[in-house]
C-alpha positions in Angstrom: 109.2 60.9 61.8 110.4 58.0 63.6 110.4 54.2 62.9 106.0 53.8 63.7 105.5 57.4 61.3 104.3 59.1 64.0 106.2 62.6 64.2 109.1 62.8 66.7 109.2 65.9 68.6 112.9 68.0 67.9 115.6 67.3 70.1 118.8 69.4 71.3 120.6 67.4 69.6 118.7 68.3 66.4 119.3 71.8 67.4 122.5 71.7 67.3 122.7 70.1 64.2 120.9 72.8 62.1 122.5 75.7 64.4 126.1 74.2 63.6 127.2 74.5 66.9 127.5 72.0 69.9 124.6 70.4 72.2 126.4 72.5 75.1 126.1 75.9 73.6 122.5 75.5 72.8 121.7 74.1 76.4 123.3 77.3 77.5 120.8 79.4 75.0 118.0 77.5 76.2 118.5 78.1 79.7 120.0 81.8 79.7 123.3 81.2 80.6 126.0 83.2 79.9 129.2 81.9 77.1 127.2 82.1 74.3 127.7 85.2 71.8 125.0 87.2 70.2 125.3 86.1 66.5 125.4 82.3 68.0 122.2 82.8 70.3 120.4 84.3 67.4 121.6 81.1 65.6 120.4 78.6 67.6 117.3 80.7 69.3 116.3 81.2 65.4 116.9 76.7 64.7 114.7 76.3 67.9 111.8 78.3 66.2 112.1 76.3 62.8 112.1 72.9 64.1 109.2 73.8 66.6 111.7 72.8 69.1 110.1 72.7 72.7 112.6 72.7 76.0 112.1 70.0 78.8 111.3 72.7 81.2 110.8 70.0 84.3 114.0 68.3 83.3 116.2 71.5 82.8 114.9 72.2 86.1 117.1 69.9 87.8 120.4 71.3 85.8 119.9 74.8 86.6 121.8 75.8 89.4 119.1 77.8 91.7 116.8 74.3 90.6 114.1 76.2 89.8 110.9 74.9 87.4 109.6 78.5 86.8 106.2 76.9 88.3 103.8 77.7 91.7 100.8 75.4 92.6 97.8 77.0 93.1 95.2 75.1 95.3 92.3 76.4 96.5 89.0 75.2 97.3 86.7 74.8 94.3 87.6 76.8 91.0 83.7 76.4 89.9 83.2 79.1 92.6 82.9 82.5 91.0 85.3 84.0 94.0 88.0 81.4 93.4 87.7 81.5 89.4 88.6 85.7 89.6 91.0 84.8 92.6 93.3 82.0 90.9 92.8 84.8 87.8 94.2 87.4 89.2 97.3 85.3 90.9 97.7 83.6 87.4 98.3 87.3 85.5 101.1 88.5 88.1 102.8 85.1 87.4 102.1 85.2 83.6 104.2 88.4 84.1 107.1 87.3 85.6 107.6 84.4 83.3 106.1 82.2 85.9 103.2 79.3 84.9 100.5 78.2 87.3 99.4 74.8 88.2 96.0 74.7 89.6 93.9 72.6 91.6 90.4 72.4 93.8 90.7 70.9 96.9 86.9 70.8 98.0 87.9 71.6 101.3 89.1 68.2 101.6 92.5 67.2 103.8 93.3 64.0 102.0 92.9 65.9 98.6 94.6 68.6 99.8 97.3 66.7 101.1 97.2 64.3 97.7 97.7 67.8 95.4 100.2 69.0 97.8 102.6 65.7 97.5 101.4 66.2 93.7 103.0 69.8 93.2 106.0 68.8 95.1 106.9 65.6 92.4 106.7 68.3 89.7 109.3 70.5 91.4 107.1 73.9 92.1 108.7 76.3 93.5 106.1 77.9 95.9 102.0 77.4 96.4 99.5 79.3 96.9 97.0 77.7 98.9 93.2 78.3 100.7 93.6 76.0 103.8 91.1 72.9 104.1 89.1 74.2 107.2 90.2 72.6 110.3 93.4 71.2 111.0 96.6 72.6 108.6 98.9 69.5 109.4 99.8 69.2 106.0 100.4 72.9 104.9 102.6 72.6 107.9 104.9 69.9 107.0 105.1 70.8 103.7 106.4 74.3 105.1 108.7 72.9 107.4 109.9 71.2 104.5 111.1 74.2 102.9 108.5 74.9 100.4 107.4 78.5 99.8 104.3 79.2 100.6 101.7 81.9 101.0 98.3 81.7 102.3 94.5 83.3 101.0 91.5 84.1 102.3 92.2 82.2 105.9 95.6 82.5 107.5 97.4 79.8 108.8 97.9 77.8 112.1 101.5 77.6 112.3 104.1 79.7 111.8 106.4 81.1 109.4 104.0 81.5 106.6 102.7 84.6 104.7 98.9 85.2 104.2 96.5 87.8 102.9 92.9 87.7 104.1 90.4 90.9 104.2 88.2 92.7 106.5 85.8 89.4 107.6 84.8 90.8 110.7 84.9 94.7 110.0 82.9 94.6 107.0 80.8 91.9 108.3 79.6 94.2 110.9 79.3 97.4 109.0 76.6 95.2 107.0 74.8 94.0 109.8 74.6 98.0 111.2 73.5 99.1 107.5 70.7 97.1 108.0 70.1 98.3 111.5 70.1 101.5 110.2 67.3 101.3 108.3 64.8 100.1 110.9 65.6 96.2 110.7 65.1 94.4 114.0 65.3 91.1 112.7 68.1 90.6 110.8 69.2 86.5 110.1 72.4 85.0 109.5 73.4 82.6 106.8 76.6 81.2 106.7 78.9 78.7 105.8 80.8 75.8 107.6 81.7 76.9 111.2 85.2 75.1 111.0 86.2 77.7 108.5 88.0 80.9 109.7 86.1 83.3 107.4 82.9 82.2 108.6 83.8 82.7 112.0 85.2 86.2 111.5 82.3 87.1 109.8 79.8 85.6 112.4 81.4 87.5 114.8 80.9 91.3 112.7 77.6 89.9 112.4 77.2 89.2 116.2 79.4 92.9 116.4 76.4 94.8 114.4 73.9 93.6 116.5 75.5 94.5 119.6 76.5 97.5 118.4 73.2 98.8 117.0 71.4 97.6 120.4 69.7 94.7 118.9 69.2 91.4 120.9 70.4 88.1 119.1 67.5 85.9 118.2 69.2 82.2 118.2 66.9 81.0 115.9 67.5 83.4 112.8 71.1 82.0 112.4 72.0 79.6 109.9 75.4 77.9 109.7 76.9 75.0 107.6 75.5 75.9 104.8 77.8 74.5 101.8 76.5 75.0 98.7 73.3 76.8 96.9 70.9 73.8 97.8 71.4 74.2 101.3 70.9 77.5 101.6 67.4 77.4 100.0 66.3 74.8 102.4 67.5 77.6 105.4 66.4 80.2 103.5 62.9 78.7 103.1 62.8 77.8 107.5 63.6 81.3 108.3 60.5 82.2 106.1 58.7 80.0 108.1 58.9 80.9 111.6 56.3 83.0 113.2 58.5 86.3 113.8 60.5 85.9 110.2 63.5 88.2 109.3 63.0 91.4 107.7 66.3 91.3 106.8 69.7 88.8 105.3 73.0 88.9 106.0 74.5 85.9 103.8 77.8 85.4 104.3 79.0 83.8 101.5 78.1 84.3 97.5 76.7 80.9 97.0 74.5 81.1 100.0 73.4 84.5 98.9 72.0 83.1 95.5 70.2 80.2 97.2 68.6 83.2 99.5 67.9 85.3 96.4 66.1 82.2 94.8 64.1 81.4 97.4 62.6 85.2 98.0 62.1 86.0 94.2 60.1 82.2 94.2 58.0 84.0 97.1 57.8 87.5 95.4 59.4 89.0 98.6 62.7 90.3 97.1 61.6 93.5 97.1 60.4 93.2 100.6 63.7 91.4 103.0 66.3 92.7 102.5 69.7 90.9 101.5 73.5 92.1 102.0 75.4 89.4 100.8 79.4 88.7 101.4 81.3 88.4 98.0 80.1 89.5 95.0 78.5 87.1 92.2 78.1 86.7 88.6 75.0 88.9 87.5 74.3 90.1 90.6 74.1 93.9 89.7 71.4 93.0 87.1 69.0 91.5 89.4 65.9 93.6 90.4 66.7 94.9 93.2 70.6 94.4 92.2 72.0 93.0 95.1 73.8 94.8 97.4 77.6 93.1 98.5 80.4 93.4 100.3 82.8 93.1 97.4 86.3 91.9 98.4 89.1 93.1 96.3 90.1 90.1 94.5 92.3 91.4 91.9 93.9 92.9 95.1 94.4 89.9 97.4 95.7 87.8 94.3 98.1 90.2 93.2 99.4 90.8 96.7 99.6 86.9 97.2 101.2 86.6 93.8 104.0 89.1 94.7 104.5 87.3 98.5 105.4 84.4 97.1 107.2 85.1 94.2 109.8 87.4 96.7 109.9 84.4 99.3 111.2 82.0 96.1 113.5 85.3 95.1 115.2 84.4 98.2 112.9 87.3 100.9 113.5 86.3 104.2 111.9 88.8 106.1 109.3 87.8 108.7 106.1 86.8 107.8 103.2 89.4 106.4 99.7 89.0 107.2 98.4 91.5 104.8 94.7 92.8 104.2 92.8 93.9 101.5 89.6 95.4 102.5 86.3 95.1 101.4 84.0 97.6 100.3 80.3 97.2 100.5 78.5 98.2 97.2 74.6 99.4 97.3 72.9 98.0 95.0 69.0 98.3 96.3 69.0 94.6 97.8 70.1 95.9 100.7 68.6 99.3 100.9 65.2 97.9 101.5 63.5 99.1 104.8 61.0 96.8 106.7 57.2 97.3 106.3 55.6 99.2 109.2 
């Protein structure tokens, strides 16, 4: 306790003092150095765990001599989104693993919040991030590169260069939707997408604009939705398509939140089992809808691990040049998608 009653937390002095051995030695247990013997670790290692004693990991940090907090920041653009959630998961276990502890953040596809958590991380001494890019302009990313800083791109690549990435097949499996469709007799197949300044949304316009050229099908102007950020929005596009006098008989929504808006919408009009729907990214539930809906599923687990590993070799010292690696997609039949259009 100290003078107010209020319990002080354990020093390395205190340490020391139950150990029997100097503050040195037990900075040099603490932080894995060598010059301590085995019967002496045990001792203070075994002090540490009675007094509850908790290292200063930020101010060690600065002491070591490769100055490294044992930290990455993690930003990317809202971590309420099912497809962020899995992906910060799965970049969060590979760390776990290597002794390595994540700092996360969302940067609602906002520059000055990017560039607010980026200035952030870099006070508390990360050693690498992990970042989705703000759509548009990647000045900040860039500086913060050329600083030095580890770093390692998801889901869109970057702008400059230098920098690692993993992204997966936008466009490929974009298209190979759009021909599903086709395949089954649609004609009038609608895209719904996201914000044009993002890089995923274009590559996956342009499968979808792929498909239709490939399966022979002119592009109606008017069944293509972009900008649509966020579930409200999509209903509202969803609900205009509905409305015109030569309506889609089929959906390609090309992002998961802009597929549940579309799913609302239909099951409000008792027509989900009449357009079909092939959404990008998979969602919470979505298999137990009926119809289930049919995805293109990116390999989350994949891309996270695979950024994970980038960017913990690049703080191991890697200096090789730059990967741009991809993790395909798969796209997974659910019946959604395997509806054909009325006669």
């Amino acid at each position: 306790m100290d003078q107010t009653g209020e319990r002080r937390e354990p020093t390395m002095r205190d340490v020391a003092a139950l150990a029997k051995v100097s503050i040195k030695t037990v900075s040099r247990v603490i932080n894995d150095l060598p010059g301590a013997g085995a019967e002496v670790t045990d001792r203070v290692r075994a002090a540490a765990r009675s007094l509850g004693y908790r290292p200063n990991l930020t101010a060690s940090s600065l002491r070591r001599s490769d100055r490294r907090s044992a930290t990455i920041g993690v930003l990317f653009e809202d971590l309420s989104n099912p497809f962020d959630a899995a992906l910060l998961r799965a970049v969060e276990d590979h760390a776990r693993r290597s002794g390595v502890l994540v700092l996360a953040g969302s940067t609602e596809d906002d520059h000055t919040l990017q560039r607010e958590l980026l200035l952030s991380l870099s006070a508390r001494r990360v050693d690498g991030v992990v970042v989705m890019a703000a759509g548009g302009h990647q000045d900040a990313l860039q500086h913060e590169r050329e600083r030095g800083t580890p770093m390692v791109l998801v889901d869109r690549p970057p702008t400059f260069g230098g920098t690692d990435c993993v992204t997966t097949t936008n466009r490929d499996s974009s298209r190979a939707a759009v021909l599903e469709l086709a395949a089954l007799g649609h004609r009038d197949i609608a895209f719904l997408g996201d914000r044009s300044t993002l890089w995923t949304s274009q590559e996956r316009y342009t499968g979808y604009l792929e498909g239709l050229a490939q399966a022979g099908l002119t592009l109606r102007e008017e069944l293509v939705r972009t900008g649509l950020h966020g579930v409200d929005v999509a209903e509202t596009a969803t609900a205009a398509l509905l409305g015109l006098d030569r309506p889609p008989t089929a959906l390609f929504t090309a992002q998961n939140l802009v597929t549940v808006g579309a799913m609302r919408v239909l099951r409000a009009r008792d027509l989900h089992r009449r357009v079909a729907v092939i959404g990008f990214d998979d969602f919470p539930l979505a298999d137990l809808l009926d119809p289930a809906v049919t995805v293109v599923r990116q390999d989350v687990p994949g891309i996270g691990r695979r950024a994970a590993e980038l960017i913990l070799a690049r703080i191991d010292g890697d200096t090789s040049p730059p990967v741009h690696a991809v993790v395909p997609a798969a796209l997974v039949p659910r019946g959604s998608g395997e509806i054909a259009p009325l006669s």
